[in-house]
C-alpha positions in Angstrom: -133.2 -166.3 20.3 -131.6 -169.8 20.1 -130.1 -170.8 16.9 -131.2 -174.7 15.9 -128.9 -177.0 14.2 -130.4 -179.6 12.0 -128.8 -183.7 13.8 -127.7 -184.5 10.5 -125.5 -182.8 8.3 -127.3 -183.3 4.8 -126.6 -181.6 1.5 -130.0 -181.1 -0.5 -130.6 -179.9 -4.3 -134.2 -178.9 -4.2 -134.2 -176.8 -7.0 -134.0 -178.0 -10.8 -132.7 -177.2 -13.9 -136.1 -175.6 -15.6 -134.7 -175.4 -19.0 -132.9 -178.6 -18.8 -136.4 -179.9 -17.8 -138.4 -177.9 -20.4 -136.2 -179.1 -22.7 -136.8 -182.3 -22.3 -140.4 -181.9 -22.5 -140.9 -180.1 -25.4 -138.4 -183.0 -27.3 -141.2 -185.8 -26.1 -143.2 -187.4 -28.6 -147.0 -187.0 -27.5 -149.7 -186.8 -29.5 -151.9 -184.5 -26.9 -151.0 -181.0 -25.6 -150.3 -180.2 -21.8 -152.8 -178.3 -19.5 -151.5 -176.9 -16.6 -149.2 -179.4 -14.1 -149.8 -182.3 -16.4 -146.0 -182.3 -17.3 -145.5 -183.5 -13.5 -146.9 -186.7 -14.2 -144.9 -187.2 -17.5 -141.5 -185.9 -16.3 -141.1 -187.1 -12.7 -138.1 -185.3 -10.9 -135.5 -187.5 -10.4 -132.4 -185.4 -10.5 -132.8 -184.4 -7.0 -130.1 -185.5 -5.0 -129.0 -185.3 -1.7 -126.1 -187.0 0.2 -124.7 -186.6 3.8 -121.8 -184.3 3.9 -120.0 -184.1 7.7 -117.4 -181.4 8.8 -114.7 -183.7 8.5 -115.3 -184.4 4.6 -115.8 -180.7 3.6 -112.6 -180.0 5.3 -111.0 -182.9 2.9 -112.5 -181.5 -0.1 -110.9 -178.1 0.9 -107.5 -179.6 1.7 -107.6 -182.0 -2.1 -109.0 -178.7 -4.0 -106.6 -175.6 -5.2 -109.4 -174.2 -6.4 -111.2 -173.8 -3.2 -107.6 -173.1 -1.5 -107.2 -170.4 -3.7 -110.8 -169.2 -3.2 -111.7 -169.8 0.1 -109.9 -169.5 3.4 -110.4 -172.8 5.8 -113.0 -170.5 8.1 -114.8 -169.1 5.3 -115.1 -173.5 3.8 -116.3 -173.9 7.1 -118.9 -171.3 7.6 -120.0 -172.1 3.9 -120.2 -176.1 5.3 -122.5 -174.4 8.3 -125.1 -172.6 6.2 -125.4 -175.3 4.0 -125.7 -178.3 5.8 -125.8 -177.7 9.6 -127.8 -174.7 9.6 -131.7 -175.0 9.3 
C-alpha cells in the first residue's frame, strides 16, 4: 500500500485546553444556565492555530535549541517533522 504525503507541510492544534475552556465558562456572567452545546455559541474557539512549518525551518529550530539537541537526534527531529506535518 502507497503512503500519501499531505502538498503542504502544515502544523495543526485541533485539540483545546478543556479546563482552560471550562474555566472560562464557568467565570462568565449569565443570568441563564447552559443546556447541552449551548456553550459553543458563547465561547467560540479561537485558540486554534495552525501555521506552515517546512523541513528546512524544523531543522533550524533543532540547530537554535539545546534542548531539542540534547533530546533528539537530527533523524529522530526529522521523523518527528514527518508524522506531524508531512504525514496524513
Amino acid at each position: 500500500m502507497a503512503k500519501s504525503y499531505k502538498k503542504y507541510p502544515i502544523l495543526k492544534q485541533e485539540k483545546v485546553n478543556k479546563k482552560h475552556w471550562n474555566r472560562g465558562i464557568r467565570n462568565l456572567k449569565i443570568d441563564y444556565s447552559l443546556r447541552g452545546s449551548q456553550y459553543k455559541k458563547i465561547f467560540p474557539n479561537y485558540n486554534t492555530w495552525q501555521y506552515r512549518w517546512t523541513l528546512e525551518d524544523a531543522i533550524e529550530t533543532w540547530n537554535d535549541s539545546e534542548y531539542y539537541q540534547g533530546t533528539y537526534t537530527l533523524e529522530s527531529w526529522i521523523e518527528y517533522w514527518k508524522r506531524l506535518c508531512y504525514r496524513k
